[in-house]
FITORTOR-976504 format. One record per residue (C-alpha): y, z, x; chain; residue in one letter. Coordinates in pm, 1 decimal. Each point is the difference from the previous one (the first is absolute). Example, Ala and Ser with C-alpha at 12.3 -4.5 7.8 and 13.67 -1.06 7.14 Angstrom:
<atoms>
{atom {-450.0 780.0 1230.0} 'A' 'A'};
{atom {344.0 -66.0 137.0} 'A' 'S'};
</atoms>
This chain:
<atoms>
{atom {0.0 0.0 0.0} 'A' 'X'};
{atom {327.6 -84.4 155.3} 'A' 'X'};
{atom {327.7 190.7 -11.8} 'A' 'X'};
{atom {308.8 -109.7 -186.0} 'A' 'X'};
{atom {171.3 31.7 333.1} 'A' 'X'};
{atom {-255.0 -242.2 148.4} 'A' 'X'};
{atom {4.4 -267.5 -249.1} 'A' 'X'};
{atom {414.2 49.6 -5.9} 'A' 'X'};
{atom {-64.7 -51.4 372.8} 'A' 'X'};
{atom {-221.3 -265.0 1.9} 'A' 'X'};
{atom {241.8 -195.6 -259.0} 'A' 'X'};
{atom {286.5 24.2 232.7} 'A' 'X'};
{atom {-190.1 -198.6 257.6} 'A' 'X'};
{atom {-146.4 -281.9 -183.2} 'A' 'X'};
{atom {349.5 -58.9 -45.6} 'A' 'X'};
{atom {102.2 33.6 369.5} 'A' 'X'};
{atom {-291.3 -198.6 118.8} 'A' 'X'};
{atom {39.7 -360.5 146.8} 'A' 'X'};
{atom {-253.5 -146.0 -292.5} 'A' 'X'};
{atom {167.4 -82.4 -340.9} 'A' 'X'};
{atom {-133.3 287.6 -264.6} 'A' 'X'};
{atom {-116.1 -160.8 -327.3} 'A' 'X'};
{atom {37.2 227.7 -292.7} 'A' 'X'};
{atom {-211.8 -114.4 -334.5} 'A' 'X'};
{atom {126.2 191.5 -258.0} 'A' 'X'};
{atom {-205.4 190.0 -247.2} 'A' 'X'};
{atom {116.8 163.3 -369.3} 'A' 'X'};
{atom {-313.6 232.4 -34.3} 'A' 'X'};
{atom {-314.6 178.2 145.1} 'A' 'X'};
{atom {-245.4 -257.9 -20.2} 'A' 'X'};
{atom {239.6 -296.9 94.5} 'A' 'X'};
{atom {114.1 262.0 292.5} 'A' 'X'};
{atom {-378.9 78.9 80.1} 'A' 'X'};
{atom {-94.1 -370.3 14.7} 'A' 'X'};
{atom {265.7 -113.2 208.5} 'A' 'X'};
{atom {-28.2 312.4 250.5} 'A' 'X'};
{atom {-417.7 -90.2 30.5} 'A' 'X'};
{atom {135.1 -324.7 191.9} 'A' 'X'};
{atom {-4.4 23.0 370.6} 'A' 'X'};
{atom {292.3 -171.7 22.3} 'A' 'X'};
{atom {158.8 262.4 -162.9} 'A' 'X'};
{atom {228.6 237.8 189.4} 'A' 'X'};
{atom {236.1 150.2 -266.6} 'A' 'X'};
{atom {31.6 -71.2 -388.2} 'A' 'X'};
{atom {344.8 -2.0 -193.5} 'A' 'X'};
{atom {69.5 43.0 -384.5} 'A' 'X'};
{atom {179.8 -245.5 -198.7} 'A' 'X'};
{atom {248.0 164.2 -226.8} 'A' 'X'};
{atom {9.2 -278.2 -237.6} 'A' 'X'};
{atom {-367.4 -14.2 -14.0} 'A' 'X'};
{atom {-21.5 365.8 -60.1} 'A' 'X'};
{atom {242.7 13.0 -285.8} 'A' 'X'};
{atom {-185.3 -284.5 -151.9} 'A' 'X'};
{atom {-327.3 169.9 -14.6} 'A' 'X'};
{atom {131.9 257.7 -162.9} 'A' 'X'};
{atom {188.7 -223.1 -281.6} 'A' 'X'};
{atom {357.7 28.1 177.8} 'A' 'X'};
{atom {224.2 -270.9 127.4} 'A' 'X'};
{atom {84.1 -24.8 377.7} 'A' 'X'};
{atom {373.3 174.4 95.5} 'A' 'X'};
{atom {-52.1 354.0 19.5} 'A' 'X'};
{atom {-94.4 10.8 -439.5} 'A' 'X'};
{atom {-367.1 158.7 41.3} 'A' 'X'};
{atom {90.1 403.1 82.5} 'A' 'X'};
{atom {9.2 147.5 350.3} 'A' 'X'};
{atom {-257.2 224.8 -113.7} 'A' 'X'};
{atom {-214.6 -292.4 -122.7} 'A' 'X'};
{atom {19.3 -192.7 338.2} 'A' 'X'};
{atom {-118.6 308.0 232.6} 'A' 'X'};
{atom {-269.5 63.4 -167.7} 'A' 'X'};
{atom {-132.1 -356.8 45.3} 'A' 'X'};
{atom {136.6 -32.0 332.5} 'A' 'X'};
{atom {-204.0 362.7 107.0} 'A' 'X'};
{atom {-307.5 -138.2 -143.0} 'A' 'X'};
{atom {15.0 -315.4 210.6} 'A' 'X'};
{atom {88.8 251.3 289.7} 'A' 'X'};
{atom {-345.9 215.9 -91.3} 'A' 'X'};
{atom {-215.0 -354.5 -32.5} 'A' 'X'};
{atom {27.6 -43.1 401.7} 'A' 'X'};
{atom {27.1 149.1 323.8} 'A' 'X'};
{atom {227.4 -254.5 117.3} 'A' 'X'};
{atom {398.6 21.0 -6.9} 'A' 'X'};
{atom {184.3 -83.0 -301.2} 'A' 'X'};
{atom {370.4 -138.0 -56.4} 'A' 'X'};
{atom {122.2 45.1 -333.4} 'A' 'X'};
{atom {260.5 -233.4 -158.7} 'A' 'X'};
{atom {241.1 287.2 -169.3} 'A' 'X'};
{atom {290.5 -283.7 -129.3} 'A' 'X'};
{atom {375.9 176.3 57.4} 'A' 'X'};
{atom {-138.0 303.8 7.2} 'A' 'X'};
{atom {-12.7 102.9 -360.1} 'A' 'X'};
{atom {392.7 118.7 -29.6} 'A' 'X'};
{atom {-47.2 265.7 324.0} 'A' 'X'};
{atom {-227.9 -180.8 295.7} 'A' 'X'};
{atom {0.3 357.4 235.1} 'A' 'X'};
{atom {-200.8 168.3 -291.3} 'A' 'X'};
{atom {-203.2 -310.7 -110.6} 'A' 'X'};
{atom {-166.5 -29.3 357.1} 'A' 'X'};
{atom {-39.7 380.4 7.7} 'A' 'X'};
{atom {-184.1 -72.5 -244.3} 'A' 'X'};
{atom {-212.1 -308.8 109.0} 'A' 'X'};
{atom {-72.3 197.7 252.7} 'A' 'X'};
{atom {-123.7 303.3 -144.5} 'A' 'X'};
{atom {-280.4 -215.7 -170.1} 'A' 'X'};
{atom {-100.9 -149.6 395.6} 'A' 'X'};
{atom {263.8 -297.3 35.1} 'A' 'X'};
{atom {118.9 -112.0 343.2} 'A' 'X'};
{atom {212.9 -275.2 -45.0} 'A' 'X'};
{atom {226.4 -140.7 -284.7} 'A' 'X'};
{atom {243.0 -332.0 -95.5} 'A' 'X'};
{atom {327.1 119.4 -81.4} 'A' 'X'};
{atom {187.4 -249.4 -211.3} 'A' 'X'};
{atom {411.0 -3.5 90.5} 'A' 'X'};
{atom {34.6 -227.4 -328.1} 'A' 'X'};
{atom {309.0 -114.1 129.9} 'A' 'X'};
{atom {150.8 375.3 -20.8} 'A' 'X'};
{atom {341.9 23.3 136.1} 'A' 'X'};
{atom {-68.7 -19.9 406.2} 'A' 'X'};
{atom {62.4 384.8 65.4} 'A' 'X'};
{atom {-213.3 84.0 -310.3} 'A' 'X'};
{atom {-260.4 -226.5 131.4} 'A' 'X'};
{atom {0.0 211.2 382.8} 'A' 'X'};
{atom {-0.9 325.7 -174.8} 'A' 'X'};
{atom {-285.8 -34.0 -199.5} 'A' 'X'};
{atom {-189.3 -157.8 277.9} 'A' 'X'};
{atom {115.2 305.0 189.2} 'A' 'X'};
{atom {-149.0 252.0 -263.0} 'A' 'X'};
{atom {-282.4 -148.4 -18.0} 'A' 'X'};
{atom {-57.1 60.6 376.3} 'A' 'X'};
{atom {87.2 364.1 37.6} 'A' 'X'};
{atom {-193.7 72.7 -336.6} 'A' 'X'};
{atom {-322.2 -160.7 241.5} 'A' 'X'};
{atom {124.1 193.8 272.0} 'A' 'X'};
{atom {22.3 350.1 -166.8} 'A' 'X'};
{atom {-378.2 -74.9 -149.2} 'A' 'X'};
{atom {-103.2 -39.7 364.1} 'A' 'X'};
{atom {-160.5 -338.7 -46.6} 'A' 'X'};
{atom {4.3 -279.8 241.3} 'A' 'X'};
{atom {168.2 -224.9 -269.1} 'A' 'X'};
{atom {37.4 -420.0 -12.6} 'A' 'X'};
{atom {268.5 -104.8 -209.0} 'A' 'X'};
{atom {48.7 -363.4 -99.3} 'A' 'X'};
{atom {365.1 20.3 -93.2} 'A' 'X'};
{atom {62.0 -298.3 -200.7} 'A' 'X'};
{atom {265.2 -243.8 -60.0} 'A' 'X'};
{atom {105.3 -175.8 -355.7} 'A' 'X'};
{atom {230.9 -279.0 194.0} 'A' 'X'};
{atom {-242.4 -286.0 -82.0} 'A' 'X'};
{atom {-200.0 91.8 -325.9} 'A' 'X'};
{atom {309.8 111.1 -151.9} 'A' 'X'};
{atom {236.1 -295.2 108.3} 'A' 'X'};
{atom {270.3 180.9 83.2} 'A' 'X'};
{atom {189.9 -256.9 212.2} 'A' 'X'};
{atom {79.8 -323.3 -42.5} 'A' 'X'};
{atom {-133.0 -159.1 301.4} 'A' 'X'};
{atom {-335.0 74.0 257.9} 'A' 'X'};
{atom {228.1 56.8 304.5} 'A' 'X'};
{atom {200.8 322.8 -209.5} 'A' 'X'};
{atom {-351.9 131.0 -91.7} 'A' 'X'};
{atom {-134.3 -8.2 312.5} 'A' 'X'};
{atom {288.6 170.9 126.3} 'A' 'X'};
{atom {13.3 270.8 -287.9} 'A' 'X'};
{atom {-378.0 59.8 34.1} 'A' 'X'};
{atom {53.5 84.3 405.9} 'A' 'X'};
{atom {262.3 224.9 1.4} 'A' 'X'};
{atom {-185.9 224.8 -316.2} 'A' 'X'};
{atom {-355.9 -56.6 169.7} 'A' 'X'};
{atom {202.9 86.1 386.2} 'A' 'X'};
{atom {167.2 309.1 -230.7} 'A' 'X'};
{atom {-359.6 141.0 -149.5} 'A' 'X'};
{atom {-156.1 -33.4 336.4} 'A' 'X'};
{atom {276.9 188.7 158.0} 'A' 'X'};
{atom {-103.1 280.4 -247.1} 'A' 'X'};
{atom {-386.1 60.2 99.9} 'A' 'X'};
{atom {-163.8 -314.8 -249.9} 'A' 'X'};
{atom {-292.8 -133.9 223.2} 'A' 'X'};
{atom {124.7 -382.4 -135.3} 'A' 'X'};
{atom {175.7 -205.0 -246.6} 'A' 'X'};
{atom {-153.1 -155.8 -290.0} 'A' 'X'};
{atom {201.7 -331.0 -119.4} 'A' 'X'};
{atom {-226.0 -167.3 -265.8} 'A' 'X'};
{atom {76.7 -349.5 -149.8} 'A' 'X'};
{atom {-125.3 -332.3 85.2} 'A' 'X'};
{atom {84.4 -59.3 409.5} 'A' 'X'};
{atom {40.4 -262.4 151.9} 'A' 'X'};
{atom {-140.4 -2.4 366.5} 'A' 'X'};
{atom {373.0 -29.9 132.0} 'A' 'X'};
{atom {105.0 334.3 -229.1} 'A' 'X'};
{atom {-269.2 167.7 140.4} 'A' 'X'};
{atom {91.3 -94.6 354.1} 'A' 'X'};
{atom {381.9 96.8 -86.1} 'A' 'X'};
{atom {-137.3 349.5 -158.3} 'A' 'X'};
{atom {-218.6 66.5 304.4} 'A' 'X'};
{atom {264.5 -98.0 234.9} 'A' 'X'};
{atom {238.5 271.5 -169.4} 'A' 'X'};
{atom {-200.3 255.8 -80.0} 'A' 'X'};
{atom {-227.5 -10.4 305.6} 'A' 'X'};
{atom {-396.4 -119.6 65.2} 'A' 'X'};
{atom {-221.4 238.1 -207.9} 'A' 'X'};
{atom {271.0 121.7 -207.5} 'A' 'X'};
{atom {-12.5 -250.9 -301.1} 'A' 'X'};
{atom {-222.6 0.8 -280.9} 'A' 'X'};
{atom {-96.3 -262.5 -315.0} 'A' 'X'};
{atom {-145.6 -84.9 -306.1} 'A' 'X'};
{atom {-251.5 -281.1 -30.5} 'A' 'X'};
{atom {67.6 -206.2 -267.7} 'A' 'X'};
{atom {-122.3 -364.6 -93.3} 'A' 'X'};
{atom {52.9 -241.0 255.3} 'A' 'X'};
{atom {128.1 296.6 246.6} 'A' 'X'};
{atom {-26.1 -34.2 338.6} 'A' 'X'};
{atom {-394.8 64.0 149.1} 'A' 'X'};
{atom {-68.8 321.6 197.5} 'A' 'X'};
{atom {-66.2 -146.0 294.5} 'A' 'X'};
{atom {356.3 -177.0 11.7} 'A' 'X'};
{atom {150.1 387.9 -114.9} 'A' 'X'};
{atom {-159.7 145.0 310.0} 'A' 'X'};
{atom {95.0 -260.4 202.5} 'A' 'X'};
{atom {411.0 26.7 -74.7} 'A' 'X'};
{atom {-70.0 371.7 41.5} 'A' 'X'};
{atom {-11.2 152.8 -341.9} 'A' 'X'};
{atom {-138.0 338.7 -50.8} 'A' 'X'};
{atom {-181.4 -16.7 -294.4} 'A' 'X'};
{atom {-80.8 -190.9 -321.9} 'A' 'X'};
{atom {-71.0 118.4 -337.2} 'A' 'X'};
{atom {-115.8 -191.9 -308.1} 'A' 'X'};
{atom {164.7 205.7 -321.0} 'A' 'X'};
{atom {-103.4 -61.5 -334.0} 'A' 'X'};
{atom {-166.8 -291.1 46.2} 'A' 'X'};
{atom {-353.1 176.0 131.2} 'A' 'X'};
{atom {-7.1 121.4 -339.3} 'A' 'X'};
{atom {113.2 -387.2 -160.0} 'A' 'X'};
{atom {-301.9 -133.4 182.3} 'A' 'X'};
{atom {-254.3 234.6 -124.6} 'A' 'X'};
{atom {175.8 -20.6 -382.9} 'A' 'X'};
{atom {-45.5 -411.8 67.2} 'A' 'X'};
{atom {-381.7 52.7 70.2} 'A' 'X'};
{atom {-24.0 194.5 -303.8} 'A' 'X'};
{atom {152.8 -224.5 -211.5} 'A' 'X'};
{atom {-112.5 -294.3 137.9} 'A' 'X'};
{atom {-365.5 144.0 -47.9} 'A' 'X'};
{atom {95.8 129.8 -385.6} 'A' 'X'};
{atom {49.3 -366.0 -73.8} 'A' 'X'};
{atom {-294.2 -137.7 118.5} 'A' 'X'};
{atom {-170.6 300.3 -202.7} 'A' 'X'};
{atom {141.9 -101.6 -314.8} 'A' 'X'};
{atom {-77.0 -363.5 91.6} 'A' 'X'};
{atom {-398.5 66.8 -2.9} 'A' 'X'};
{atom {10.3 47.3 392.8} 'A' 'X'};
{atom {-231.7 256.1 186.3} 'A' 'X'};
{atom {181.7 249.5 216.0} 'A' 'X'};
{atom {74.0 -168.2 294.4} 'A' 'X'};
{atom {-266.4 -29.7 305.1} 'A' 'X'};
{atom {119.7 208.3 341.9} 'A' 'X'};
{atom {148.1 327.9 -223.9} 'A' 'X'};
{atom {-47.2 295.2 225.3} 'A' 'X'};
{atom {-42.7 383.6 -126.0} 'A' 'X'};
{atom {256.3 139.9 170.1} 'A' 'X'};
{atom {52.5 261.6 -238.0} 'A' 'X'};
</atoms>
């Protein structure tokens, strides 16, 4: 059985290592368990959106703080490996929330800025590390950026820019790197690395996203796939409920994973 302070540990340098750290993320115990079983597995990561959509809510901090711990310990309890959990804003007070997250084994977070006012942005960033701090945890925060997903400026060159000097700010306060999701283009990425530093920046595959091999190459820290783990998996059900209703059998290859 390992030690929260060795899986916090352990988190801290996958993301410091020279190899890109691939996070798939998971929205419950068995989709955690079945993902950690994988050798290629190193650390899982919740989905917030997935989460909330499991348990009826829509994605944006709707489904109650309460109700998102609870999954996220569960997924915590399913493996021995360390998780990251994806806690939004920081449900109105981000010190407390990753108290929290990690009073239920959590050692690592995204932090949403959603475009807050800059200072607002740093300070909760900032609260968020001394609440880690005071628990005594070796603690991985993904401080994340809204510039691109939120459109906030008019052109790519005033985004990058905006997304370096808040990603340069939340380093500056203890977060281990900066989370910038949206669709990048290989010369973004390049311009983010370049600003925020090699094994600093971290992404969101999407469709049609960059490969992993090319993130590791420009120097990206690590790469996370959001809610669309869980979209694949509702596809295959579907997918397989149609063929049902069509007279199909259940399709050949189905594993019992559960």
């Amino acid at each position: 059985m390992t030690t929260i302070q060795e899986r916090g540990a352990e988190l801290r340098r996958l993301h410091d290592a020279p190899e890109l750290l691939q996070v798939v993320n998971v929205w419950d115990a068995i989709s955690a368990k079945v993902v950690a079983e994988l050798p290629d597995t190193r650390a899982l990561a919740t989905a917030s959106h997935s989460i909330a959509a499991t348990l009826g809510y829509e994605d944006g901090e709707k489904i109650p703080l309460d109700l998102m711990l609870d999954m996220v310990g569960r997924i915590v309890a399913a493996t021995e490996l360390p998780v990251s959990a994806d806690l939004e804003g920081g449900y109105g007070d981000a010190g407390e929330t990753i108290r929290r997250a990690v009073g239920v084994g959590v050692v690592g977070a995204n932090l949403e800025d959603q475009m807050r006012p800059f200072e607002d942005a740093v300070a909760n960033v900032r609260a968020a590390i001394q609440a880690a701090e005071a628990e005594g945890v070796p603690f991985a925060l993904n401080a994340r950026t809204d510039v691109f997903v939120r459109n906030a400026f008019p052109t790519d060159d005033e985004k990058i820019e905006e997304a370096v000097r808040r990603g340069r700010a939340f380093l500056d306060e203890g977060a281990t790197c900066v989370f910038v999701p949206g669709l990048l283009d290989e010369r973004t990425v390049e311009r983010l690395v370049a600003g925020l530093g090699a094994r600093k920046l971290s992404v969101i595959a999407v469709p049609n996203s960059l490969a992993p091999a090319r993130l590791h190459e420009l120097g990206v820290a690590r790469v996370s796939y959001g809610p669309w783990t869980q979209r694949i998996a509702l596809t295959a059900l579907q997918d397989a409920a149609i063929a049902l209703y069509a007279g199909e059998h259940l399709p050949q290859g189905v594993r019992p994973l559960n």
